[in-house]
C-alpha positions as CSV (number, residue, x, y, z in Angstrom):
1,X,2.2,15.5,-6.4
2,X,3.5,19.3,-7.5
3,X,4.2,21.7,-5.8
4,X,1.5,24.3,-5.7
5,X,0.5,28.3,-4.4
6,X,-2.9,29.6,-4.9
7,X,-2.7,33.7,-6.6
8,X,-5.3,35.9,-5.0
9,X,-6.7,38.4,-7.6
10,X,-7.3,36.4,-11.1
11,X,-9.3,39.0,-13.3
12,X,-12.9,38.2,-13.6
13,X,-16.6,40.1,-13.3
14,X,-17.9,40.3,-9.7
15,X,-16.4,41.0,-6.5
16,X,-15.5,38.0,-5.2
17,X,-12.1,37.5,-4.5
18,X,-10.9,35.0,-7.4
19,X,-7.9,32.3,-7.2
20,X,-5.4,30.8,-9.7
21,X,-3.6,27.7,-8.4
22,X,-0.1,27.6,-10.2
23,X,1.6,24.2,-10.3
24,X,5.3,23.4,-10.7
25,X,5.8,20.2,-12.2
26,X,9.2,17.8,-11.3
27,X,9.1,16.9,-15.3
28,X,11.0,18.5,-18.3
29,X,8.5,20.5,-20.7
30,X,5.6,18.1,-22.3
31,X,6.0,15.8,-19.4
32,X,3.7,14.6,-17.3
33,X,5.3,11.4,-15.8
34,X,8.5,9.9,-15.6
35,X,10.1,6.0,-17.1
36,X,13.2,4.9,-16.3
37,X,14.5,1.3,-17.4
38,X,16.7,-0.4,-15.6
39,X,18.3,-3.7,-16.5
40,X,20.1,-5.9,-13.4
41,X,22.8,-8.2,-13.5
42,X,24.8,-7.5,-16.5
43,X,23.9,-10.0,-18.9
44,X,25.4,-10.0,-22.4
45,X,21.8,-9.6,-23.9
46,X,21.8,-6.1,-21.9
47,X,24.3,-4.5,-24.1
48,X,24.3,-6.2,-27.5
49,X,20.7,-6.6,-27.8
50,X,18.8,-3.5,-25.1
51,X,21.2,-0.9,-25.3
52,X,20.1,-0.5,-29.3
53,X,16.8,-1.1,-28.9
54,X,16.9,1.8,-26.1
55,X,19.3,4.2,-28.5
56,X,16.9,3.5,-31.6
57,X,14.2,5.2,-30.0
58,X,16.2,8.0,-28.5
59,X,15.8,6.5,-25.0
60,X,19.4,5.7,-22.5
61,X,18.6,2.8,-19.8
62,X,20.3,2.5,-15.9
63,X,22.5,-1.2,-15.9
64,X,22.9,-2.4,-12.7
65,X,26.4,-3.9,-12.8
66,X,27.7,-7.0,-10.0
67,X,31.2,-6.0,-9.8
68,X,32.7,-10.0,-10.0
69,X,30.1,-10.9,-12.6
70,X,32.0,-7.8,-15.3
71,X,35.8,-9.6,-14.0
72,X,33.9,-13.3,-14.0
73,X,35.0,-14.0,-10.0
74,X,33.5,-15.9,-7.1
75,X,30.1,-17.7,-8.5
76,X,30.2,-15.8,-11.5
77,X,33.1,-17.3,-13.1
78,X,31.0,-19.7,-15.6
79,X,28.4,-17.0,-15.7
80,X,29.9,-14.1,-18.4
81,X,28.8,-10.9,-18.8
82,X,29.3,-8.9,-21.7
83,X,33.3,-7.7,-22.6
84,X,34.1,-4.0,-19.9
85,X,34.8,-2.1,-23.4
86,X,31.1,-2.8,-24.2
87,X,29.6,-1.6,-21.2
88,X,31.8,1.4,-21.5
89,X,30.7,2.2,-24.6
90,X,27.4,2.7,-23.7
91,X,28.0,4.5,-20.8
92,X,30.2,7.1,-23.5
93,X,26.9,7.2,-25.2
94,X,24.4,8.0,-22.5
95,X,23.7,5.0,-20.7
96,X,23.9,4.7,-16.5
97,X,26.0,2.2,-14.6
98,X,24.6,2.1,-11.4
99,X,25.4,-0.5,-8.4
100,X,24.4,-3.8,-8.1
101,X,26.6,-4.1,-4.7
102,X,30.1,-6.2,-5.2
103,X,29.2,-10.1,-5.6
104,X,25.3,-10.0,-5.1
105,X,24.9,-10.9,-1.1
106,X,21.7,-10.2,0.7
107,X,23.0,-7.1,2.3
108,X,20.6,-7.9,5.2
109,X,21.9,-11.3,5.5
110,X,25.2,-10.1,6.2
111,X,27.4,-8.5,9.0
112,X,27.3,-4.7,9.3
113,X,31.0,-4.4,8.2
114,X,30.3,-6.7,5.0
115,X,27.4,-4.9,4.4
116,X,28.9,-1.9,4.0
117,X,32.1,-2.9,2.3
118,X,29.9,-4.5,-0.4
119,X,28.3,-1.0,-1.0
120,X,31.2,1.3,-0.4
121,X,34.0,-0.9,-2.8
122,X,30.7,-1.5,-5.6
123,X,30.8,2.2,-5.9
124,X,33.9,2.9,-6.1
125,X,34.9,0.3,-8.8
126,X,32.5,1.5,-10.6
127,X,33.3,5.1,-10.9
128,X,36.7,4.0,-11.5
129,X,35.6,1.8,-14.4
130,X,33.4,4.5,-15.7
131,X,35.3,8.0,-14.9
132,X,33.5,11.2,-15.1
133,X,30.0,10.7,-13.3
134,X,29.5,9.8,-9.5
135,X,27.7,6.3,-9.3
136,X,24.4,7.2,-7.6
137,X,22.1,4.4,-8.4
138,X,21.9,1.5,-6.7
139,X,19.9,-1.6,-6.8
140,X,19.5,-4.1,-3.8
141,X,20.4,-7.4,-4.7
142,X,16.9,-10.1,-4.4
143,X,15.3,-6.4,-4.0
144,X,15.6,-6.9,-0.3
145,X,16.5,-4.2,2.1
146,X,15.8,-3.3,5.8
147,X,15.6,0.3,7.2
148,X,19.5,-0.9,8.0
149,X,20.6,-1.2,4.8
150,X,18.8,1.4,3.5
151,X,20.1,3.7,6.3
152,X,23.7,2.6,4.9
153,X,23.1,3.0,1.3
154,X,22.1,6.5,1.8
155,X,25.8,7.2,2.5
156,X,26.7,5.9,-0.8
157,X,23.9,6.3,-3.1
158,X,21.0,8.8,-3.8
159,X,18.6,6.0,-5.1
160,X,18.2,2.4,-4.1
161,X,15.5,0.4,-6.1
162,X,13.6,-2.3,-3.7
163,X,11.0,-4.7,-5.9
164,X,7.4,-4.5,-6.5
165,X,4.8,-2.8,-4.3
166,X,2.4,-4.7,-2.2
167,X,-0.6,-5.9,-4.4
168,X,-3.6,-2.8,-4.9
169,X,-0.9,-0.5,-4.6
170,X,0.0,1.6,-7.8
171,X,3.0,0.8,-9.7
172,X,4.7,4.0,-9.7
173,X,6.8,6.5,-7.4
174,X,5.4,9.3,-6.4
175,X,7.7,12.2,-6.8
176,X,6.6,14.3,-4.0
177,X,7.0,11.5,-1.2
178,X,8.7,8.9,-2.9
179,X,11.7,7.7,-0.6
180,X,14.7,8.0,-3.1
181,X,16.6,5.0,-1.2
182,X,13.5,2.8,-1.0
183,X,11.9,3.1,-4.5
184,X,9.5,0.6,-6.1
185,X,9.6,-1.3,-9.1
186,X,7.9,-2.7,-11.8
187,X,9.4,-6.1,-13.3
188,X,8.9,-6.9,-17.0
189,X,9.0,-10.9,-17.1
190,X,8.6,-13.7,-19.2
191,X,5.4,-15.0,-20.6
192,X,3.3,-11.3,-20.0
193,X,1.7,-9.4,-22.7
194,X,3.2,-6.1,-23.4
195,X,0.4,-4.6,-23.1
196,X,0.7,-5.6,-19.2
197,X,3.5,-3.2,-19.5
198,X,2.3,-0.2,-21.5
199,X,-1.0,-0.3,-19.0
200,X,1.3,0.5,-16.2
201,X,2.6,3.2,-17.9
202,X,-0.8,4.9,-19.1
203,X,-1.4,4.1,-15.4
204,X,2.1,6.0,-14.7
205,X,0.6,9.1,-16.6
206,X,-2.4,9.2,-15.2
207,X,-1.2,9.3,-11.9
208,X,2.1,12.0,-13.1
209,X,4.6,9.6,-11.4
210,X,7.2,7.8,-12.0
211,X,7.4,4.1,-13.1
212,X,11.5,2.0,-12.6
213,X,11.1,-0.7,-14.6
214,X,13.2,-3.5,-13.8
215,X,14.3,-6.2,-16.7
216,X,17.2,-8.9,-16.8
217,X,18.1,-11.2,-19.8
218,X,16.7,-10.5,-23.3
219,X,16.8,-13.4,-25.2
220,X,19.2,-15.3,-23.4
221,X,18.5,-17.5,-20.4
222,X,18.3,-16.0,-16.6
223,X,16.0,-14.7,-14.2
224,X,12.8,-13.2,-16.0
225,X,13.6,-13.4,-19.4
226,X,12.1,-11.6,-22.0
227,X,11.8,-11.6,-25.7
228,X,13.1,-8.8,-27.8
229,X,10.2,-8.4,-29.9
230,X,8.1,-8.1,-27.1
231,X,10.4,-5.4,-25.4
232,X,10.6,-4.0,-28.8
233,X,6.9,-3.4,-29.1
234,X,6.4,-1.6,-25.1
235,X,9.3,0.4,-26.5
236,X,7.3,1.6,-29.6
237,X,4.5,2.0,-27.5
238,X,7.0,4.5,-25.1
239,X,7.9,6.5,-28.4
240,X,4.2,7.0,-29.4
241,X,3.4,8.4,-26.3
242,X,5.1,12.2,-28.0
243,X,7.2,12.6,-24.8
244,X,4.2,12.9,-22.6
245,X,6.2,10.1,-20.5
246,X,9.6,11.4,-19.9
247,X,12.1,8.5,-20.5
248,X,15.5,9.1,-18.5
249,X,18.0,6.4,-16.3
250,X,17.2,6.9,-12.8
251,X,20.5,8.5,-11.4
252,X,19.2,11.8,-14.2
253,X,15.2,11.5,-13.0
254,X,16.5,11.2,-8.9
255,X,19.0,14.6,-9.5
256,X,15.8,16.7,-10.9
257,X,13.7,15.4,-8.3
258,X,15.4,16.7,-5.5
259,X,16.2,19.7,-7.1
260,X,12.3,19.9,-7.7
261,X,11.9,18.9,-3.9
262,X,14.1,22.0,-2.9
263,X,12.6,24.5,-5.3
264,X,9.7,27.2,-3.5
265,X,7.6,29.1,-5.5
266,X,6.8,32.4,-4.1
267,X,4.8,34.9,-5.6
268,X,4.0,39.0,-4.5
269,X,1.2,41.0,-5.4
270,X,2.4,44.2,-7.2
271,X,1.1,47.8,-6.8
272,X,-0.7,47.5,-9.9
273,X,-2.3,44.2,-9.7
274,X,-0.4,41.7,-11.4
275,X,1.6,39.1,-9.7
276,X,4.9,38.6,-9.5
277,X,6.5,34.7,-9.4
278,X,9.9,33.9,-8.1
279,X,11.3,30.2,-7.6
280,X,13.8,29.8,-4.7
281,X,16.2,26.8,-5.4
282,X,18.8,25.5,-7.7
283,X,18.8,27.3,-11.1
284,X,20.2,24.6,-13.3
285,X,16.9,23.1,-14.5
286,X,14.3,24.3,-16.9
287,X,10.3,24.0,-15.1
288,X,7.6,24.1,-16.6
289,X,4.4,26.0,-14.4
290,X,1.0,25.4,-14.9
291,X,-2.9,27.5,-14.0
292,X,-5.9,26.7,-14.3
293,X,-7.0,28.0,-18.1
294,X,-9.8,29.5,-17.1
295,X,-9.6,33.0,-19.5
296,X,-6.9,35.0,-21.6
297,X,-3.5,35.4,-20.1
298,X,0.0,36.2,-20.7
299,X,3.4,35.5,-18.5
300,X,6.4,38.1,-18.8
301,X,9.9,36.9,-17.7
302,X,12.1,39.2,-15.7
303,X,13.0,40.9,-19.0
304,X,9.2,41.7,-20.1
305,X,9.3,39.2,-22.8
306,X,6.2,37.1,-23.3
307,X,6.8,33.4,-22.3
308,X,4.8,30.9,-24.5
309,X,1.5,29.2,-23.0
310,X,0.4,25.7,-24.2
311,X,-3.2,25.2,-23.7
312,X,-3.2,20.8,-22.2
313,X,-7.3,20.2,-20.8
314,X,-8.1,22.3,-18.7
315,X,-4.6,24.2,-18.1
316,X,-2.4,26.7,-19.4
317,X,1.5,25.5,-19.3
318,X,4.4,27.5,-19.7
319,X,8.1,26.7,-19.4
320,X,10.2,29.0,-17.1
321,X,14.3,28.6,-18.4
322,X,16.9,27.5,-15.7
323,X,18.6,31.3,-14.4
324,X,15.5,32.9,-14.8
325,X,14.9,34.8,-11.9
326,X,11.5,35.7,-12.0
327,X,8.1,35.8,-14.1
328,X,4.8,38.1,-14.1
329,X,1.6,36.2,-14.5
330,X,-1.4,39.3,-16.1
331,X,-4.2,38.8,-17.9
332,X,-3.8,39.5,-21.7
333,X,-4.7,42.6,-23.2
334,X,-4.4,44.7,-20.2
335,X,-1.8,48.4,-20.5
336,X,-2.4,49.8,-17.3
337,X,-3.7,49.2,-13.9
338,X,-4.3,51.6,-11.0
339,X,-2.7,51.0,-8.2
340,X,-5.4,49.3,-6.9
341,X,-6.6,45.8,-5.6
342,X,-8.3,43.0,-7.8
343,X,-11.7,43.9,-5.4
344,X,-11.8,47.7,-5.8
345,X,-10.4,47.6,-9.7
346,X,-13.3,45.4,-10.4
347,X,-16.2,47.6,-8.6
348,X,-14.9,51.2,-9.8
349,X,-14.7,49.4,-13.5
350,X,-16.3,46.5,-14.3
351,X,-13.8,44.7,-16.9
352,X,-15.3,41.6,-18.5
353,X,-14.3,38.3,-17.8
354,X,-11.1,37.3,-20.7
C-alpha cells in the first residue's frame, strides 16, 4: 500500500551488498490508517446530536446533504431536516458538506441529461450555500452507481462513496488502488454491537487503509438508526486509539491521497556513501518516511539538521516537512567517508555493524 525504493549500501559487517527499503506513507505523522465518518441524508439528529459528539473528541465528519430535503421540496416536504444556519455552522467549524445529488434519484435509473443535471446543480448549490471550499464529495444515492454514473461524477466530484464491499472482502480502501469515484463503505446500523464497528477499524489498521463509515439518523427514526450511546462508545474507542487511526472527512483524506499518489521518491548515492532522498510532487503536505530499523541511524534535512526518528516494531519513522526539498539518510556516528562504495569501504575497513 506505500510507496516504496530499496537503498543499496546500508552499513553492516560483510561484503554483501545490503538494502534498506524506505516507505512513504499516505498518512499524517503517527498514522497508520485512515477514518472518515460520513453521515447521509441530513437528518436533524446529524447536526444537533453527531456533530458534538464528533467535535468533543476533536474529530469533523463529511454530511451528505439532498438538496430539497435542506429547502423541504418534492417528497421531502413532511420529511425536515435540520434549520441551513445549523448545517452552516458546522461547516464554519470544520465539518464537510458533500453531495447527496439534488432530490435523491437512482442516477442509473435516470436519463443521461437528468443524471447529470442532478450531479452538476447538487454541486453547485451546495458550494453556494457553503462558500469558500469546492464540494468534492459525493455520495450515490441507494449506493448505486454504474461505470456511467461514475464516469459522470468524476467531472464533478473527486470522491463518490458506493456501499458495502462484497462479503470476504475487507472493509476498507486501499489507498494505493482505491478508485476515488467508486469507494466502499462500511454502514453502522441499528441493533449491532459497537464492538462490530471498532473491529473494522483495528481491522482498518492492520491493513493501513482506509475505512468511510457511512451512518444516517441518531436517535431519531430513518434508515439504519443508531443510538447515541452506542455511537458515543465506537467514538471513545476512535480517541483511545492515540491517533494511530487518522480521523478526517473524506473530501480532506481524498486531497492527500492523490497528492500521495503523485509524490516519487528518488534517492542518489553520493560520492561518500550516504544517500541522498528527494520527493518529486506537491510540496504542501508533511510525510512521514519509514526503514527498516535494523541498526543506529540518523536523517539530515537539506540544511544538515538532524530530523527526529521514532522507533514503531520493527521500523524507524521520521517526518519529512512540506517544502523540504531533500533529506540524507547515514548511519549514526559516522564523520567521514572515503569516496568510496558500501562494498570496498567495508573490505579496506571493517566497521562493525550499528
Amino acid at each position: 500500500m506505500l510507496n516504496r525504493i530499496l537503498l543499496a549500501g546500508a552499513l553492516f559487517c560483510g561484503t554483501a551488498t545490503a538494502q534498506v527499503e524506505v516507505s512513504l506513507s499516505p498518512w499524517p505523522a503517527g498514522a497508520r490508517a485512515a477514518l472518515s465518518l460520513t453521515f447521509d441524508d441530513a437528518y436533524p439528529s446529524q447536526a444537533a446530536v453527531a456533530m458534538p459528539l464528533l467535535e468533543a473528541r476533536g474529530f469533523r465528519g463529511t454530511f451528505y446533504l439532498i438538496v430539497d430535503r435542506l429547502f423541504q421540496r418534492g417528497k421531502y416536504e413532511d420529511l425536515p431536516s435540520a434549520p441551513l444556519a445549523d448545517w452552516q455552522a458546522g461547516f464554519r467549524r470544520g465539518h464537510e458538506m458533500g453531495s447527496h445529488t439534488w432530490t435523491h434519484v437512482g442516477l442509473d435509473t435516470v436519463s443521461a441529461v437528468s443524471m447529470q443535471e442532478e450531479l452538476r446543480s447538487a454541486r453547485e448549490a451546495l458550494e453556494g450555500l457553503f462558500p469558500g471550499t469546492p464540494v468534492t464529495s459525493l455520495a450515490y444515492p441507494f449506493s448505486r452507481a454504474d461505470e456511467a454514473v461514475m464516469q459522470e461524477a468524476a467531472r464533478y466530484y473527486l470522491t463518490g462513496r458506493l456501499g458495502p464491499p462484497p462479503e470476504g472482502e475487507p472493509p476498507d480502501n486501499d489507498p494505493a488502488t482505491a478508485r476515488l469515484i467508486g469507494l466502499k463503505a462500511f454502514f453502522l446500523c441499528t441493533g449491532e454491537a459497537p464492538q462490530r464497528w471498532n473491529h473494522a477499524a483495528d481491522q482498518t489498521l492492520e491493513d493501513g487503509g482506509w475505512l468511510v463509515e457511512a451512518l444516517h439518523p441518531i436517535d431519531e427514526a430513518g434508515y439504519c438508526e443508531v443510538r447515541e450511546e452506542d455511537l458515543g462508545v465506537h467514538l471513545d474507542y476512535l480517541a483511545g486509539l492515540g491517533g494511530r487511526i487518522w480521523v478526517a472527512p473524506v473530501g480532506q483524506v481524498a486531497a492527500r491521497l492523490a497528492h500521495w499518489r503523485e509524490t516519487r521518491l528518488h534517492h542518489t548515492r553520493l560520492a561518500d556513501g550516504r544517500v541522498q532522498l528527494e520527493l518529486d510532487g506537491p510540496a504542501s503536505e508533511d510525510w512521514q518516511l519509514s526503514f527498516a530499523n535494523t541498526g543506529s541511524w540518523r536523517v539530515l534535512d537539506s540544511r544538515g539538521q538532524t530530523l527526529p526518528l521514532t522507533a514503531t516494531g520493527d521500523s524507524l519513522r521520521f517526518v519529512w516537512p512540506a517544502g523540504q526539498l531533500s533529506a540524507t539518510i547515514e548511519p549514526a556516528g559516522i564523520t567521514a567517508i572515503e569516496a568510496l562504495s558500501w562494498g570496498q569501504f567495508k573490505t579496506f575497513f571493517l566497521i562493525p555493524a550499528p
